[in-house]
C-alpha positions in Angstrom: 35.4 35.4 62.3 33.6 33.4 59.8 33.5 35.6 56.7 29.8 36.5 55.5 28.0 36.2 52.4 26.7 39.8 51.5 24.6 41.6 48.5 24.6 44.9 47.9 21.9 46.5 45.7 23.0 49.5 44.3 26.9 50.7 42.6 26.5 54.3 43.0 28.8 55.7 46.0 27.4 53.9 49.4 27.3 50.5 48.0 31.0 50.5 46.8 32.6 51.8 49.5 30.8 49.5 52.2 32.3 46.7 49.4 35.5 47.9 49.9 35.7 47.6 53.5 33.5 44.3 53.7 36.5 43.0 51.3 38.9 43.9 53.0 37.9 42.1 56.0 37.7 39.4 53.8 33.2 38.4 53.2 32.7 37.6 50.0 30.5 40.1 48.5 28.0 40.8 46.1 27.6 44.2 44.1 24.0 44.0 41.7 23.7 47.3 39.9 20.4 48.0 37.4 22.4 49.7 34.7 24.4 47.1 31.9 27.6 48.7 33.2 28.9 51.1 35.1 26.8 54.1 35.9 29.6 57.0 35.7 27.6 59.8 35.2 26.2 62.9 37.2 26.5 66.0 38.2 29.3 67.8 40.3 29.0 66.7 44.1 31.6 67.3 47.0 33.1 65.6 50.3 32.9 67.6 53.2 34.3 66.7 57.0 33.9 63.5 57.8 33.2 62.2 54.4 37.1 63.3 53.4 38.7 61.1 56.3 36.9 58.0 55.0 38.1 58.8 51.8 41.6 59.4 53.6 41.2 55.9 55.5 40.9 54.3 51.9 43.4 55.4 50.6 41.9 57.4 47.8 42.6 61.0 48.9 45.3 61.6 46.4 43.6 60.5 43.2 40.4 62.0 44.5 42.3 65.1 44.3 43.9 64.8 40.9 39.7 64.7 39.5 38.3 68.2 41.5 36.7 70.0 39.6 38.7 73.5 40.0 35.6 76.1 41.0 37.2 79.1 42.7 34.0 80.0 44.7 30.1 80.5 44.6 29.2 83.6 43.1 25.2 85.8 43.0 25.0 87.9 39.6 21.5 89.6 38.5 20.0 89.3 34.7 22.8 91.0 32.8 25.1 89.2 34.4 26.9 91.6 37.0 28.5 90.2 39.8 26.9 91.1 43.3 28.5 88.8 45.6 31.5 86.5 45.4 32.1 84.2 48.3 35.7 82.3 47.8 36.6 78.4 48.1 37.9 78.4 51.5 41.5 76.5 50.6 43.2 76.9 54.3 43.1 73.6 55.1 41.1 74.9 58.3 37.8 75.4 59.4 34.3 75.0 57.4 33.7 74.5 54.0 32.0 77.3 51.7 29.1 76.8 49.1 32.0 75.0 47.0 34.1 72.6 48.9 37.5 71.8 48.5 36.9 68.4 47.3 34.4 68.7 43.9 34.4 66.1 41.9 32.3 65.2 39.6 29.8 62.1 40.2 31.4 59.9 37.3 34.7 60.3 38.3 33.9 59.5 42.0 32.4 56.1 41.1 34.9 55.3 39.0 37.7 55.7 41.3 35.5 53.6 44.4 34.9 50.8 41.6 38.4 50.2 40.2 39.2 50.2 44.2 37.8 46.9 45.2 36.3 45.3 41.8 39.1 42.9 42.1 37.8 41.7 45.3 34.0 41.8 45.1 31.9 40.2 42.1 29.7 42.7 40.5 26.4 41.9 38.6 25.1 44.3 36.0 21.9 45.0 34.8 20.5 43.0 37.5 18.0 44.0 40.2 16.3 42.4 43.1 12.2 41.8 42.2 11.6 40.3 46.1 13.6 39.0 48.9 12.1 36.5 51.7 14.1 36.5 55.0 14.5 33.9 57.9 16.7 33.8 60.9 20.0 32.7 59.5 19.2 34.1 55.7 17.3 36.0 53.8 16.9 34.7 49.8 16.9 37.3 46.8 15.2 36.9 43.6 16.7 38.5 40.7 15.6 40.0 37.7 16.9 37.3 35.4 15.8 34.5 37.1 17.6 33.2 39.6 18.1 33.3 43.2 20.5 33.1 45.6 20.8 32.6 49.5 22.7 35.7 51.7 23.6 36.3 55.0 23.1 40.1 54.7 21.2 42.3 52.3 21.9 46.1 52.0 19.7 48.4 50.2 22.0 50.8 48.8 19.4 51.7 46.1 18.7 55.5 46.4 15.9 57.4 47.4 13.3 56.0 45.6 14.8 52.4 47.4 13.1 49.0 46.2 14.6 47.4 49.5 13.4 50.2 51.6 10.1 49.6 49.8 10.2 45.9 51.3 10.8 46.2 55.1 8.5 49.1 56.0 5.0 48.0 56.8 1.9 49.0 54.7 0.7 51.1 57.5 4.6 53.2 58.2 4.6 56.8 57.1 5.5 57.9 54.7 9.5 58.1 54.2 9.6 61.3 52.2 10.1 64.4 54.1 9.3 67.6 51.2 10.5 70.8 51.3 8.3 71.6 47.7 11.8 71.6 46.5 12.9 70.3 42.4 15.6 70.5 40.6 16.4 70.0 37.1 20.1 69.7 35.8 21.8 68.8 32.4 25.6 69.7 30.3 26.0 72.2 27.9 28.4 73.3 25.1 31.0 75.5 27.7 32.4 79.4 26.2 34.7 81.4 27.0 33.3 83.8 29.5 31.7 80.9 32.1 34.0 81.2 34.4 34.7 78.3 37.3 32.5 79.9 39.4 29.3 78.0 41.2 27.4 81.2 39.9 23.8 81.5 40.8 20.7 84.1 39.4 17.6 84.8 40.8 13.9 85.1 38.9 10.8 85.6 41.1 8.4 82.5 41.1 11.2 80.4 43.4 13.2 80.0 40.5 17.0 79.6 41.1 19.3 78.6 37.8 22.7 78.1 38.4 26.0 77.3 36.2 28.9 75.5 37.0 32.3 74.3 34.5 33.5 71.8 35.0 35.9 71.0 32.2 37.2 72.9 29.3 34.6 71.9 26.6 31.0 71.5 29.3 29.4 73.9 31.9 26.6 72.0 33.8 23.1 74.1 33.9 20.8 73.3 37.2 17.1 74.7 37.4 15.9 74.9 40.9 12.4 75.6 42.3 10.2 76.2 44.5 7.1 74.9 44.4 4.9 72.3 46.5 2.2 71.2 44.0 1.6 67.9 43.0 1.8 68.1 39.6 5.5 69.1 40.1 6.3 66.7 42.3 4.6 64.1 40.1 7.0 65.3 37.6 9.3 62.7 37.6 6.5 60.0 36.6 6.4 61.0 33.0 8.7 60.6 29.7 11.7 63.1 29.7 10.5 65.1 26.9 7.7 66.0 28.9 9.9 67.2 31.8 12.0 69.1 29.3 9.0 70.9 28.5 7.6 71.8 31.8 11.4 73.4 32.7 11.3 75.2 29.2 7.7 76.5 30.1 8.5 77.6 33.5 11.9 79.0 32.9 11.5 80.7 29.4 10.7 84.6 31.0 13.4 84.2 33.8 16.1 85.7 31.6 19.9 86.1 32.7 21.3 83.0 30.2 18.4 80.9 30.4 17.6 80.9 26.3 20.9 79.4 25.7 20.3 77.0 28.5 16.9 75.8 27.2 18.7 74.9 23.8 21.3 73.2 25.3 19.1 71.3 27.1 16.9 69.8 24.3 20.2 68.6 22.8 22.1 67.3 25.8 22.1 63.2 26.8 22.7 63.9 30.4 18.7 65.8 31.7 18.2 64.6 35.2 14.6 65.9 36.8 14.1 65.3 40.5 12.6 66.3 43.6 14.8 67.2 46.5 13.4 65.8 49.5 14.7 63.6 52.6 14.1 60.5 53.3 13.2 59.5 57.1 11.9 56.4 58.7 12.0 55.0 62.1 14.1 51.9 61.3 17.0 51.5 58.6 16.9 47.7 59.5 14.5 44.4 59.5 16.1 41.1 60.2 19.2 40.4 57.9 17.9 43.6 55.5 19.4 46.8 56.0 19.2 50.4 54.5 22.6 52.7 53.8 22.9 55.9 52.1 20.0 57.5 50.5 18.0 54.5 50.6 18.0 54.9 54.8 18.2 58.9 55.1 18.9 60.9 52.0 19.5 64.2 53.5 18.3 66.3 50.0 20.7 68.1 47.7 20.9 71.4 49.3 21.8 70.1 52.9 25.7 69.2 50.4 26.0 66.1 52.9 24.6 63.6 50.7 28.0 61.9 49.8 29.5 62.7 52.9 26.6 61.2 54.6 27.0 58.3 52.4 30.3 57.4 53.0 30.0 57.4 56.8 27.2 55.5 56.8 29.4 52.7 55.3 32.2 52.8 57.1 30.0 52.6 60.6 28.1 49.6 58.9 31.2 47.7 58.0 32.6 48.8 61.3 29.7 47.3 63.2 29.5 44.1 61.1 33.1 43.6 62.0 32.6 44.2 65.7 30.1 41.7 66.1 31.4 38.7 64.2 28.3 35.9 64.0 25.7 38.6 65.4 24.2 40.6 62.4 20.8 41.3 64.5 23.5 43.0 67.3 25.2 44.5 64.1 22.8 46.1 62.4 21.6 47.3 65.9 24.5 49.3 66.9 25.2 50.3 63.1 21.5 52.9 63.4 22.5 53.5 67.0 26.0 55.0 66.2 24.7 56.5 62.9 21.6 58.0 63.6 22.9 61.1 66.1 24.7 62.5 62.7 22.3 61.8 60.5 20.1 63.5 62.4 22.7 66.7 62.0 23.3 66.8 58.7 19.5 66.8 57.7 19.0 69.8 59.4 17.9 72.7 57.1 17.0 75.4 58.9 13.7 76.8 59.4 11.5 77.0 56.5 11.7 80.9 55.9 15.3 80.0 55.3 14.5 78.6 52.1 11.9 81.1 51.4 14.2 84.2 51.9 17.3 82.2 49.5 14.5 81.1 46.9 12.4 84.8 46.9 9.3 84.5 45.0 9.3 88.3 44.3 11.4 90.9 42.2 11.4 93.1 45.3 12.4 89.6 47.6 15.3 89.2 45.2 16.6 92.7 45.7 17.0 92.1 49.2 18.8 88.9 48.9 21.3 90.5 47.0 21.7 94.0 49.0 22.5 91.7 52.0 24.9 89.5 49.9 26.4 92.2 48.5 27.1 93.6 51.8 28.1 90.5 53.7 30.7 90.0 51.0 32.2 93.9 50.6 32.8 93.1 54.9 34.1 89.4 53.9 31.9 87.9 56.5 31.2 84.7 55.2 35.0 84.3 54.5 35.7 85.3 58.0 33.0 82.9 59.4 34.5 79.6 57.2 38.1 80.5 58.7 36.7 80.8 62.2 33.2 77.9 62.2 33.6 74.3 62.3 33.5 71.6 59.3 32.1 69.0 61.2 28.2 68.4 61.4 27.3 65.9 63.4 29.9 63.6 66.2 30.3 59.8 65.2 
């Protein structure tokens, strides 16, 4: 097989791994990533199922494991604090994962350990991005942000959710590609103390509002504002400076109580605010010609699905898998890539009706109660322990 010339936008998770296994098979690619250098930052995410086995397959498992986060479980407390239910990290080895997975890590290290993995055999290009990209039947030709340009035989759009690439093969007239749930999240790092406890632990304020802490080190705790809300104006959110952001969570989340004054203050000091909307991405196609999609740029299945890495990482071992199978036929490639892929990906976006959401994001005091009377009695009867021991990890068949 004649190796192939391939550039991959994007050096978060996706766009690494399908490098790794492109390299190995010996194409000479191409990582362009916006950031000057290495973008090792984030909050905590997890591999679940499928996701782990790639990982396994790269030979990463065991330093993977020496960076998890250590969380012991996922727990519900109300505004003093007082612990109402406490569901466990299932551990066994066997069956589904809880709310915390066996395999946290935290985004940074994660990146890290897929770039040190192949950056000896695939050329990386920071603070570059791709302004256009014209496409023929044995090339497409990208334009980069500093001028030049360069001739491919594949282009992959690793590039997130908010994908330029994507941006470029759908037609004016496609739907639109984001699927909302009126769902946002804001997270950021705070000083840790002594009584946050490794716990995912999660409080309730009517409005939709959900805040949650996690630790994840000795010396930082990690603060996340969730909520529910389908206006425009929050989902416009992300459009304007930071500071503004910071002041529309302060605003919304200054009554909610629990821990939330410290939270606020930590947040107008800490260097790591993210805002964002949670929502899926969905479109007919991943592909066009020699341009394809992977990752979140194709179908970013939204935070609280906990597939999104997972999803990821599958996603780019079937691509690499496919290009491999069809030596000399990307159009046949790139073909049976979305055919093989698109039966899980349809699984793993599934959330549940939409008075799922509504009944774990109550808008009322008297709502919340009864979230936590049922938790609380689920987890006095261990249910959702019993039900991780005896369900299934895997979503979705490859």
């Amino acid at each position: 097989m004649a190796p192939l010339k391939i550039l991959i936008c994007g050096g978060g998770c996706a766009g690494p791994v399908l490098a790794f296994w492109l390299a190995r098979c010996g194409h000479h690619v191409i990582v362009v990533e916006r950031f000057p250098a290495l973008r090792a930052t984030g909050a905590q995410i997890d591999l679940r199922a499928q996701g782990i086995e790639v990982a396994r397959r790269m030979g990463l498992l065991d330093e993977i494991r020496s960076k998890r986060v250590h969380e012991e479980g996922f727990r519900v407390v109300n505004a003093n604090g007082k612990v109402k239910a406490t569901v466990r990290a299932n551990t066994s080895g066997q069956g589904a994962q809880s709310v915390t997975s066996e395999y946290e890590i935290m985004r940074g290290d994660l990146v890290r350990i897929f770039y040190e993995a192949m950056k000896d055999n695939v050329e990386y290009r920071f603070g570059t991005t791709v302004d256009r990209f014209e496409e023929s039947d044995d090339h497409v030709v990208a334009y980069f942000s500093d001028g030049t340009s360069d001739s491919f035989d594949l282009l992959v759009g690793a590039d997130g959710q908010g994908s330029r690439v994507r941006h470029g093969i759908l037609s004016a007239n496609a739907p639109d590609p984001y699927w909302r749930r009126g769902m946002h999240m804001a997270y950021w790092f705070i000083p840790r103390m002594e009584t946050d406890e490794s716990f995912f632990t999660a409080y309730h304020a009517p409005g939709g509002r959900v805040i949650v802490r996690r630790s994840h080190s000795p010396t930082q705790a990690q603060v996340y504002f969730m909520l529910r809300d389908g206006s425009k104006e929050v989902s416009d959110l992300s459009k304007v400076p930071v500071e503004k952001q910071k002041e529309f969570w302060a605003g919304r989340y200054c009554d909610a109580g629990w821990e939330v004054k410290r939270f606020i203050e930590g947040m107008w000091e800490t260097e790591n605010f993210y805002s964002h909307e949670n929502l899926q991405v969905r479109t007919d196609t991943w592909f066009r010609g020699r341009v394809v999609l992977l990752g979140d740029a194709a179908h970013c299945p939204a935070v609280f699905t906990g597939m999104g890495t997972t999803g990821s990482l599958v996603g780019a071992y079937v691509l690499a898998g496919e290009i491999n199978r069809h030596p000399g036929d990307v159009a046949k490639a790139l073909k049976s890539y979305e055919e093989t892929l698109r039966p899980f990906v349809n699984e793993i976006q599934k959330t549940g009706p939409s008075f799922l959401i509504r009944w774990l994001m109550p808008e009322t005091r008297w709502g919340i109660s009864v979230l936590r009377a049922v938790a609380t009695v689920l987890c006095f009867f261990r249910i959702p322990d019993l039900l991780s021991r005896l369900g299934g990890e895997n979503r979705g068949e490859l």
